[in-house]
N, CA, C and O atoms as a Maestro MAE file, in Angstrom:
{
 s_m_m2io_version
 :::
 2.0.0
}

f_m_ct {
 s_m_title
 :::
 protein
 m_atom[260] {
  # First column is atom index #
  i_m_mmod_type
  r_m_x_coord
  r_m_y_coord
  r_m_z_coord
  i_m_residue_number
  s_m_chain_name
  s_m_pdb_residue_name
  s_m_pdb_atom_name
  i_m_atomic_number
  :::
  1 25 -8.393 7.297 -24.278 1 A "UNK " " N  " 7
  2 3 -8.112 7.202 -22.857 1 A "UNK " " CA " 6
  3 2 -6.610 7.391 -22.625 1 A "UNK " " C  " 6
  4 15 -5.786 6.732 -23.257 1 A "UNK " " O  " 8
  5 25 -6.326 8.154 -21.857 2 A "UNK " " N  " 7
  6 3 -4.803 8.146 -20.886 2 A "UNK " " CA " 6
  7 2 -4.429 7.190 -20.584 2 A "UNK " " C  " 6
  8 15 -5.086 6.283 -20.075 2 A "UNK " " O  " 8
  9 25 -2.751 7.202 -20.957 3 A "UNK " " N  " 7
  10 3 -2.035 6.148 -20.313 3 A "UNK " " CA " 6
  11 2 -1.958 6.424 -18.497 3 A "UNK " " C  " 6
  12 15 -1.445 7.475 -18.112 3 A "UNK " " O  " 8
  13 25 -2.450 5.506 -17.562 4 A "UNK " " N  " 7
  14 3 -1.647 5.553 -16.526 4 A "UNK " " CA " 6
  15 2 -0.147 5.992 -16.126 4 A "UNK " " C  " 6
  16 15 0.856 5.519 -16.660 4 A "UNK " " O  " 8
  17 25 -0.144 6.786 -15.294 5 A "UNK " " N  " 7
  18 3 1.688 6.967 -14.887 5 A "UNK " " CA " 6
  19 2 2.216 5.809 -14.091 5 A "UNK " " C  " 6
  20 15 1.551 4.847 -13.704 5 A "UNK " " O  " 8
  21 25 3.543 6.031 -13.889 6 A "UNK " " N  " 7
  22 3 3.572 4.592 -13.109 6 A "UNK " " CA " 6
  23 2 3.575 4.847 -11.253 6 A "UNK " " C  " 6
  24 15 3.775 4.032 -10.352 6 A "UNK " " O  " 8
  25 25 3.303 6.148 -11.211 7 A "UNK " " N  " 7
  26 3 3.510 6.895 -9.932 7 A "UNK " " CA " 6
  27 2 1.691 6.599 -9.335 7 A "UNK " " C  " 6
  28 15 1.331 6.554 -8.158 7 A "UNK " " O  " 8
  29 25 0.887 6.451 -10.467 8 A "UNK " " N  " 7
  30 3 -0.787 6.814 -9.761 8 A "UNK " " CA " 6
  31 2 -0.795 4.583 -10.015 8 A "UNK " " C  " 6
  32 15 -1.937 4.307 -10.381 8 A "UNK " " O  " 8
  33 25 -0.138 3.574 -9.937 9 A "UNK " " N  " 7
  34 3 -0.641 2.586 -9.608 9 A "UNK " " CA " 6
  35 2 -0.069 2.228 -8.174 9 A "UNK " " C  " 6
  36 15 0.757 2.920 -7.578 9 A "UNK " " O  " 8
  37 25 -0.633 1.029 -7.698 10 A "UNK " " N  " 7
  38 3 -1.350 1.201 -5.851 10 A "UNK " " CA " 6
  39 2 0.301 0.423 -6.217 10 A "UNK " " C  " 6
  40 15 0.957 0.090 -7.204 10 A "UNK " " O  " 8
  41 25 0.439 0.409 -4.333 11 A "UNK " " N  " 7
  42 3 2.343 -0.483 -4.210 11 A "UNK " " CA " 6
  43 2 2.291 -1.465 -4.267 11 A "UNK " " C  " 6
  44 15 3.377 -1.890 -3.875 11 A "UNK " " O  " 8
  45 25 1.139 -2.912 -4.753 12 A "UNK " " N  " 7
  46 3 0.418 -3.972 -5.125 12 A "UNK " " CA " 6
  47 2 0.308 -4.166 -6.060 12 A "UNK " " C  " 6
  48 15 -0.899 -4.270 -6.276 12 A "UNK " " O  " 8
  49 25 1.001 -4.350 -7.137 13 A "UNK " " N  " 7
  50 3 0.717 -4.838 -8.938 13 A "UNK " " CA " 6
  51 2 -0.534 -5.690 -9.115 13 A "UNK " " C  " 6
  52 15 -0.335 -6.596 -8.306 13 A "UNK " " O  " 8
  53 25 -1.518 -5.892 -9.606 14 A "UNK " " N  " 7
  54 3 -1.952 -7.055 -9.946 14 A "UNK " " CA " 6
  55 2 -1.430 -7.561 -11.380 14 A "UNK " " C  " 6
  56 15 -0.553 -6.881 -11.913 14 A "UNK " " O  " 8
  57 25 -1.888 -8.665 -12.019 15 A "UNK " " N  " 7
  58 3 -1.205 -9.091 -13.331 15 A "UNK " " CA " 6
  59 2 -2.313 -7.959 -14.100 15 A "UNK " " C  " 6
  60 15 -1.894 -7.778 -15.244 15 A "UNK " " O  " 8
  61 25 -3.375 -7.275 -13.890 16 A "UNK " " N  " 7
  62 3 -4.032 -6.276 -14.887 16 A "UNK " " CA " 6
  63 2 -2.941 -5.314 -15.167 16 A "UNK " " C  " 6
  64 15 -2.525 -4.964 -16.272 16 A "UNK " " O  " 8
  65 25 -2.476 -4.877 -13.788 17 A "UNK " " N  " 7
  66 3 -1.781 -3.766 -13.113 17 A "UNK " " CA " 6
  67 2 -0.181 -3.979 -14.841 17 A "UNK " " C  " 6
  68 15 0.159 -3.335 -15.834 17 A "UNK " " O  " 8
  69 25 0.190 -5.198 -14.180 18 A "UNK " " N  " 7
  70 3 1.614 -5.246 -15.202 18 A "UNK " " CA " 6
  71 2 1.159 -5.649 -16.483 18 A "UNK " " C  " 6
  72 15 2.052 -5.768 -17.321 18 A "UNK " " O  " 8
  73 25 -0.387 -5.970 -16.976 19 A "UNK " " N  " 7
  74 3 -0.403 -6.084 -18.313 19 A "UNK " " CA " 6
  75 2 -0.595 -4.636 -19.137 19 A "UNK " " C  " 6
  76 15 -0.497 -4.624 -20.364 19 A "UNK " " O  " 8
  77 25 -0.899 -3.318 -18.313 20 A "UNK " " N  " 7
  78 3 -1.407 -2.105 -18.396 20 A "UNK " " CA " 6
  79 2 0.029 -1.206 -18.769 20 A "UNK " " C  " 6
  80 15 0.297 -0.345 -19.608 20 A "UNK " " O  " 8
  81 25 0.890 -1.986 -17.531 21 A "UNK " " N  " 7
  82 3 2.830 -0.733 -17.815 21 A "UNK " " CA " 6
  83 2 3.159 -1.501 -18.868 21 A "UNK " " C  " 6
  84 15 3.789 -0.788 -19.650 21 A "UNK " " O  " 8
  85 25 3.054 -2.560 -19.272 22 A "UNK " " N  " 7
  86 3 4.011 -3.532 -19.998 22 A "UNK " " CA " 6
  87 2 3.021 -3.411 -21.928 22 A "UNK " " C  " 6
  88 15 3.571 -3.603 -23.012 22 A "UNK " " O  " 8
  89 25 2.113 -3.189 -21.786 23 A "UNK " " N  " 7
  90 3 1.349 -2.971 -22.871 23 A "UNK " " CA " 6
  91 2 1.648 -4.272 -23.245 23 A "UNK " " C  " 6
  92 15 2.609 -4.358 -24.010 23 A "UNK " " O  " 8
  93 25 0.919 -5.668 -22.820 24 A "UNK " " N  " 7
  94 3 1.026 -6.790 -23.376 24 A "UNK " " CA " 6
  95 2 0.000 -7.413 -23.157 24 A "UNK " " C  " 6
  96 15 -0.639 -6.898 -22.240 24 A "UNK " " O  " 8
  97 25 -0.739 -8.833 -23.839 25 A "UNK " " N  " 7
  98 3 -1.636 -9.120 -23.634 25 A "UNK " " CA " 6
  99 2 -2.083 -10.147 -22.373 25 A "UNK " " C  " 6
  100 15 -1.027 -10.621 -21.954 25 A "UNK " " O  " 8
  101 25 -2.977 -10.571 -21.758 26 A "UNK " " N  " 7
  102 3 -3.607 -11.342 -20.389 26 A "UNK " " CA " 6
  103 2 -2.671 -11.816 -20.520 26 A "UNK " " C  " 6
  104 15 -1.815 -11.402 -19.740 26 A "UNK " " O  " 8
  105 25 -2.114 -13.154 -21.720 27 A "UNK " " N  " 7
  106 3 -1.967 -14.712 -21.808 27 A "UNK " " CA " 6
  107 2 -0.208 -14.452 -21.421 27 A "UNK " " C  " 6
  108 15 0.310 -15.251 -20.641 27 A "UNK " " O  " 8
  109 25 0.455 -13.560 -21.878 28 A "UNK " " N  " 7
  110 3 1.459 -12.868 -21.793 28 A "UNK " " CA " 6
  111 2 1.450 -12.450 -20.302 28 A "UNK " " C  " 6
  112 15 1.908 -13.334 -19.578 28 A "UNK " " O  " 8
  113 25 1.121 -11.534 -19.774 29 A "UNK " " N  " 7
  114 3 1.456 -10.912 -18.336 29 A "UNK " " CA " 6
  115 2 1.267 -12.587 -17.557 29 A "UNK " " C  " 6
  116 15 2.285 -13.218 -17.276 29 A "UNK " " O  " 8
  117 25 0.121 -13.065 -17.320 30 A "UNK " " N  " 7
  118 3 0.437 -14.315 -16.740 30 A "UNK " " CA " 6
  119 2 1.741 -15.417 -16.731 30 A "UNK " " C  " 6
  120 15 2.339 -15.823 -15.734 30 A "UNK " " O  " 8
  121 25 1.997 -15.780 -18.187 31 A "UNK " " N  " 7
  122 3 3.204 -16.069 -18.468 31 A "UNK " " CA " 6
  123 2 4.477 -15.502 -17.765 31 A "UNK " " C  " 6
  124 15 5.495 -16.089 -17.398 31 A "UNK " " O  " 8
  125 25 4.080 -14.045 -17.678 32 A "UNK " " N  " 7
  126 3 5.633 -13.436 -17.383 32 A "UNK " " CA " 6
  127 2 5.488 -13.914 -16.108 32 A "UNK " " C  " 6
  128 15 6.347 -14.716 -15.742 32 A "UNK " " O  " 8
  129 25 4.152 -13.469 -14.927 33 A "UNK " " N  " 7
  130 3 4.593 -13.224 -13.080 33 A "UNK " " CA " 6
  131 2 4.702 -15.397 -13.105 33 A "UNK " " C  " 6
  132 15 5.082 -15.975 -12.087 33 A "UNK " " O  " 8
  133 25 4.383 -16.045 -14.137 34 A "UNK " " N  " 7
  134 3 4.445 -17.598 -13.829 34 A "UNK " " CA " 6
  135 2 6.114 -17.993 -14.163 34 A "UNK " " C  " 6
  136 15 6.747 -19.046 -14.090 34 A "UNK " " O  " 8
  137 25 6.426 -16.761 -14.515 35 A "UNK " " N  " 7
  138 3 8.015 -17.134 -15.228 35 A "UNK " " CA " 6
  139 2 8.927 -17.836 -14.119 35 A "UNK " " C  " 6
  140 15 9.644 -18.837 -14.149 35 A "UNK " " O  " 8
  141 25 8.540 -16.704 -12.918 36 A "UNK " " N  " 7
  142 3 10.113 -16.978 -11.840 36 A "UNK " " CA " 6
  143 2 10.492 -15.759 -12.356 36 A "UNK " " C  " 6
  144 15 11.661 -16.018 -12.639 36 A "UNK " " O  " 8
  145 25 10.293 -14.398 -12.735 37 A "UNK " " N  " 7
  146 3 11.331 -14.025 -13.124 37 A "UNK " " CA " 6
  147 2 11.503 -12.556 -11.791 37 A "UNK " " C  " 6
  148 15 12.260 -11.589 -11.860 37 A "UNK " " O  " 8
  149 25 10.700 -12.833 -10.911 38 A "UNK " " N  " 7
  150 3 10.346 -11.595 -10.024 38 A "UNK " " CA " 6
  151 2 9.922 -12.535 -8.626 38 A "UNK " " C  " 6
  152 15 9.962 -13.757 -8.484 38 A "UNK " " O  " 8
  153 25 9.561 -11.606 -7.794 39 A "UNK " " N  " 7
  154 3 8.638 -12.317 -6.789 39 A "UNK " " CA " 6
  155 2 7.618 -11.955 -6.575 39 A "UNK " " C  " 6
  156 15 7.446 -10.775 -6.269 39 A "UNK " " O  " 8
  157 25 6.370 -13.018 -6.675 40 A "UNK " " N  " 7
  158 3 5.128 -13.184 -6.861 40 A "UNK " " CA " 6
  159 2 4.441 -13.557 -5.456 40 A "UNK " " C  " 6
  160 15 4.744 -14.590 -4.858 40 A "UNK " " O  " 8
  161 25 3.390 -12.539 -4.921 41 A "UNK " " N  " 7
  162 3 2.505 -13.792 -3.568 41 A "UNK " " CA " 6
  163 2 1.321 -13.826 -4.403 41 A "UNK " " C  " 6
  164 15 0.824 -13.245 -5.369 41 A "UNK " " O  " 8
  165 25 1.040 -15.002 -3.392 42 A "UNK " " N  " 7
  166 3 0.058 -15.593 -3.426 42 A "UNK " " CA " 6
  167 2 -1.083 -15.558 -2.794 42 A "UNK " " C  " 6
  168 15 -1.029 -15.970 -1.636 42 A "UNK " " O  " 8
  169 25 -2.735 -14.978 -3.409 43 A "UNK " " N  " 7
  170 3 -3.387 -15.247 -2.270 43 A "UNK " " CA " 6
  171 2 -4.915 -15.763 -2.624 43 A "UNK " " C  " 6
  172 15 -5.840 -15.046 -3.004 43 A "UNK " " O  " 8
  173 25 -4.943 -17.178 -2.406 44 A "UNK " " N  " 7
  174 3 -5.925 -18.007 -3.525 44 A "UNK " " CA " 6
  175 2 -5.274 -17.979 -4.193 44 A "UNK " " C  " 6
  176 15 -4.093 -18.322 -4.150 44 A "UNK " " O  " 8
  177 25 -6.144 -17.363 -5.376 45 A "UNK " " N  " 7
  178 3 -6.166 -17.323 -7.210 45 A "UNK " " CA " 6
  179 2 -5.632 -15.694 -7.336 45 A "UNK " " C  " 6
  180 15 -5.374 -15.320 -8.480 45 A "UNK " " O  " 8
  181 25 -5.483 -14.867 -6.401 46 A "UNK " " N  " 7
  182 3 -5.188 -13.484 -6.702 46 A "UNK " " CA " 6
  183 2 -3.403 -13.665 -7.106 46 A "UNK " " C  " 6
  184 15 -2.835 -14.577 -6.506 46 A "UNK " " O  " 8
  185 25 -2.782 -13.048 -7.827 47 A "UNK " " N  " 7
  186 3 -1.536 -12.979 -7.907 47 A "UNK " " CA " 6
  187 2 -0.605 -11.729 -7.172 47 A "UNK " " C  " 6
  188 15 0.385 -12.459 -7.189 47 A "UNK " " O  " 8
  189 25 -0.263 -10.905 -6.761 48 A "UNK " " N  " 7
  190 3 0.005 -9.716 -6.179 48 A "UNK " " CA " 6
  191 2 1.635 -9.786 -6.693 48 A "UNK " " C  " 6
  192 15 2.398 -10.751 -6.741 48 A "UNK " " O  " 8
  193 25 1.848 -8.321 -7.064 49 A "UNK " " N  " 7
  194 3 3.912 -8.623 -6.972 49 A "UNK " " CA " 6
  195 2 4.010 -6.789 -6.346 49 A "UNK " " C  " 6
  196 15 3.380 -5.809 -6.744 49 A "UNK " " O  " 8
  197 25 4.883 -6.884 -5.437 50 A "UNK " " N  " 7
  198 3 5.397 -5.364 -5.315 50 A "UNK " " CA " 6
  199 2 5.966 -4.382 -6.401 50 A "UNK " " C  " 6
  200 15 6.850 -4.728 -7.185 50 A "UNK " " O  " 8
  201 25 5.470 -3.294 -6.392 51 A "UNK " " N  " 7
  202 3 5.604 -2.309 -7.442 51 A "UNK " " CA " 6
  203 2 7.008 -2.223 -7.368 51 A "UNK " " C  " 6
  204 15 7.543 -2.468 -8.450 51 A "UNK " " O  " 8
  205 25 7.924 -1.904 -6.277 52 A "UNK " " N  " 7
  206 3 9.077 -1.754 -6.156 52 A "UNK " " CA " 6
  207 2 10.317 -2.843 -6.793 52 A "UNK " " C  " 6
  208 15 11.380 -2.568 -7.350 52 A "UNK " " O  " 8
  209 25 9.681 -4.208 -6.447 53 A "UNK " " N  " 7
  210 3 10.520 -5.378 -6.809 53 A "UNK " " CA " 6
  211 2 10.106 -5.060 -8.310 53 A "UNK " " C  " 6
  212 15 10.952 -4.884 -9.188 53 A "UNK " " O  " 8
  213 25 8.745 -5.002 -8.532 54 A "UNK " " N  " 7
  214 3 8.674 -5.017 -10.738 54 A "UNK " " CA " 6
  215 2 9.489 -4.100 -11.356 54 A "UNK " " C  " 6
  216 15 10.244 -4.340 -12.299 54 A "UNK " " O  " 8
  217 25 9.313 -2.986 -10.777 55 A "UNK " " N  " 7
  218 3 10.424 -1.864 -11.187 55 A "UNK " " CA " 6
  219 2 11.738 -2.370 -11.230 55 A "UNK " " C  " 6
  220 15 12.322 -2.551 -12.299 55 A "UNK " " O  " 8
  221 25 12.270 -2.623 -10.056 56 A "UNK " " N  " 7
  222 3 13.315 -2.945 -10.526 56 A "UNK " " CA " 6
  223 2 13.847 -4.764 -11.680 56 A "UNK " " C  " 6
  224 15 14.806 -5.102 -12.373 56 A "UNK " " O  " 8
  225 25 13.138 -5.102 -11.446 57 A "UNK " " N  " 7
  226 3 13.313 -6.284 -12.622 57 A "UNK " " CA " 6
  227 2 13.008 -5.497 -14.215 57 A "UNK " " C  " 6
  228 15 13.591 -5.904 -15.220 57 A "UNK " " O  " 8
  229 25 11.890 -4.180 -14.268 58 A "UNK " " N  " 7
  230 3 11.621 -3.984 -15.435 58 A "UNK " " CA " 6
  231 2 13.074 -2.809 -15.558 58 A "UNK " " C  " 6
  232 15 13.409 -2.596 -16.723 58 A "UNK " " O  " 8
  233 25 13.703 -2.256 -14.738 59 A "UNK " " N  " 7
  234 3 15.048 -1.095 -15.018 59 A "UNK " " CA " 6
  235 2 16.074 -2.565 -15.102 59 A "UNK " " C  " 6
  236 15 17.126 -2.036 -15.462 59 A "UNK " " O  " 8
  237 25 16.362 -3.937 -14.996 60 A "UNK " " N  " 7
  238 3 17.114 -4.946 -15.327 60 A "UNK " " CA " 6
  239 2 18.349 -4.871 -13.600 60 A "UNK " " C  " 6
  240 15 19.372 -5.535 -13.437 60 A "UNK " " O  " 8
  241 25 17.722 -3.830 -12.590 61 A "UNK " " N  " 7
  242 3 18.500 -4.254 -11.227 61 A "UNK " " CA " 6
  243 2 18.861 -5.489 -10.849 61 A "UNK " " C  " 6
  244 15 18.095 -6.387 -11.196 61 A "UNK " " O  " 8
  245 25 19.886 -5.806 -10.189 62 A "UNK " " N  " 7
  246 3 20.444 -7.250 -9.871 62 A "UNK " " CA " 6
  247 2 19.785 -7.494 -8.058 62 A "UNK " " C  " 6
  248 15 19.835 -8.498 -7.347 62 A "UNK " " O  " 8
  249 25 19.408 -6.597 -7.879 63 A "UNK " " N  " 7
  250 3 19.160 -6.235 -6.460 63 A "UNK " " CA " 6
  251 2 17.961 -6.240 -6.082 63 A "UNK " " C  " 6
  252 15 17.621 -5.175 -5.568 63 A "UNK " " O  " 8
  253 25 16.684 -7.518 -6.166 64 A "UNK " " N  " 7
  254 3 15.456 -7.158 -6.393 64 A "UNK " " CA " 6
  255 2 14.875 -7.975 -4.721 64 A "UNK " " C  " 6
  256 15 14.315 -9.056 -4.534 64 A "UNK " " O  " 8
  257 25 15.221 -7.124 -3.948 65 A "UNK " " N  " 7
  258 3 14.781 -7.474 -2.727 65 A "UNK " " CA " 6
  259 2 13.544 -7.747 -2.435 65 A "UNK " " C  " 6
  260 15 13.236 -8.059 -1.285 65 A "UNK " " O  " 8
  :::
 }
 m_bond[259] {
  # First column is bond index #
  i_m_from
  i_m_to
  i_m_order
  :::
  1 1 2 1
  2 2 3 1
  3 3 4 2
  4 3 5 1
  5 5 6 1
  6 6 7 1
  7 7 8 2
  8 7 9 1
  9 9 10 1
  10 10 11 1
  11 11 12 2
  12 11 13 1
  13 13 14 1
  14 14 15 1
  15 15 16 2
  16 15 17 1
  17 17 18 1
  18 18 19 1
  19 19 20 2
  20 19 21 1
  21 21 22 1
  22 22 23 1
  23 23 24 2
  24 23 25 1
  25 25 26 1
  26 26 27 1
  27 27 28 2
  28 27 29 1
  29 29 30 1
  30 30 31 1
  31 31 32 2
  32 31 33 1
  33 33 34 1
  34 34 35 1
  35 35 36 2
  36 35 37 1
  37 37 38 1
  38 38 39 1
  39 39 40 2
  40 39 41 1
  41 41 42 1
  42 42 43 1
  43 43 44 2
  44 43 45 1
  45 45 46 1
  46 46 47 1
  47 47 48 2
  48 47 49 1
  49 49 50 1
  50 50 51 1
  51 51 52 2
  52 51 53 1
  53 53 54 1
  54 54 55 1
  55 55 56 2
  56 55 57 1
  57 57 58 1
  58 58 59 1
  59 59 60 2
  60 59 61 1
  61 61 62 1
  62 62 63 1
  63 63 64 2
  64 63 65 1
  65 65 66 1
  66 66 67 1
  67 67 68 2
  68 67 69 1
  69 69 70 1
  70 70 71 1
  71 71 72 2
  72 71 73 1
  73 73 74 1
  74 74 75 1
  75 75 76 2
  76 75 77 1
  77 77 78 1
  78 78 79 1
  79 79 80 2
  80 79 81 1
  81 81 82 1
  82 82 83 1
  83 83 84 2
  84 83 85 1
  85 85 86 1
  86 86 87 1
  87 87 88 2
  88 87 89 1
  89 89 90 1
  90 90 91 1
  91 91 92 2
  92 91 93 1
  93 93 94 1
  94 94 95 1
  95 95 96 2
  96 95 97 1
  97 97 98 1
  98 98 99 1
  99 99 100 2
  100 99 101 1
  101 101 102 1
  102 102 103 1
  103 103 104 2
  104 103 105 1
  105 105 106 1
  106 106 107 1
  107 107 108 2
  108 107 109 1
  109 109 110 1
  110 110 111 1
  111 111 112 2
  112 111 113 1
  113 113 114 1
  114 114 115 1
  115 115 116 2
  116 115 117 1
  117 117 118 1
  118 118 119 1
  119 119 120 2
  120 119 121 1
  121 121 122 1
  122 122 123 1
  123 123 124 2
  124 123 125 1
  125 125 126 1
  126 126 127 1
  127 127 128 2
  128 127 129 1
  129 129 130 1
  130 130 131 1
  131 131 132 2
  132 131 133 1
  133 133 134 1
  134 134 135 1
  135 135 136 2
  136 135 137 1
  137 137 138 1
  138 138 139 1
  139 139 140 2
  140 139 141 1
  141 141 142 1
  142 142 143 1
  143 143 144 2
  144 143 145 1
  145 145 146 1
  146 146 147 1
  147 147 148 2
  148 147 149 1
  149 149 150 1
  150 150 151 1
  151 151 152 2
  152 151 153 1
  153 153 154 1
  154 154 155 1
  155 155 156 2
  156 155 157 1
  157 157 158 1
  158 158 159 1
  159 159 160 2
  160 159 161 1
  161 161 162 1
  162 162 163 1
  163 163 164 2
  164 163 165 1
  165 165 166 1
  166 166 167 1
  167 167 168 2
  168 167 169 1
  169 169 170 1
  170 170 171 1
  171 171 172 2
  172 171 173 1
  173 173 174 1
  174 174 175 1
  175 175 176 2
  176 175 177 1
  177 177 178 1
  178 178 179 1
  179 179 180 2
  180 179 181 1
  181 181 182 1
  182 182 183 1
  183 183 184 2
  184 183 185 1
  185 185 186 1
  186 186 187 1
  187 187 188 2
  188 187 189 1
  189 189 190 1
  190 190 191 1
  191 191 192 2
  192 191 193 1
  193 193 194 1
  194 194 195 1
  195 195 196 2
  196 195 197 1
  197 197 198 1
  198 198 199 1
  199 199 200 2
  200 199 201 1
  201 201 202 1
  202 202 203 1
  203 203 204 2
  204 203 205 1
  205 205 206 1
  206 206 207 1
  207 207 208 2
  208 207 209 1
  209 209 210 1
  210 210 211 1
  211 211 212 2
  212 211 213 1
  213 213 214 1
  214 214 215 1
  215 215 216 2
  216 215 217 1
  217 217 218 1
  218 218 219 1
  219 219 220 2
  220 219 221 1
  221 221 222 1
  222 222 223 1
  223 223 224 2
  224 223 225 1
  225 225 226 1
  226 226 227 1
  227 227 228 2
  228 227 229 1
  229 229 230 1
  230 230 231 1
  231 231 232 2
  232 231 233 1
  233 233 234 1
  234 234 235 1
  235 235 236 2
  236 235 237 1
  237 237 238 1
  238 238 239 1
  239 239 240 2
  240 239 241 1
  241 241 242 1
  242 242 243 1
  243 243 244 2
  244 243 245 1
  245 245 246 1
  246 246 247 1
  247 247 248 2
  248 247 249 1
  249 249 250 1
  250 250 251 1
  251 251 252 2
  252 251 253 1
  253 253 254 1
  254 254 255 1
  255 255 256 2
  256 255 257 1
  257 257 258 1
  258 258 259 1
  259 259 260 2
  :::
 }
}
């Protein structure tokens, strides 16, 4: 199977979404969006993070609006 590009995922990460770019496992991607290290919503039990804000935390930007 093909890797995904990072251009064909939706502007909505889910934690599948960042365990898929990040090539890491469930217990891991959870860990990371539970870190603090980005900004995460909330809705229930769904986790959501903007593609734009992950990008830039994953290029190391200081500027993650």
């Amino acid at each position: 199977m093909e890797k995904k590009k990072l251009k064909d995922y939706p502007s909505i990460l889910s934690v599948s979404d960042i365990q898929a770019i990040l090539g890491i496992g469930r217990r891991q991607a959870y860990e990371l969006v539970n870190s603090g290290s980005f900004h995460v919503a909330r809705a229930g039990r769904r986790i959501m993070v903007s593609k734009t804000v992950f990008l830039a935390w994953l290029k190391g930007s200081a500027n993650q609006s």
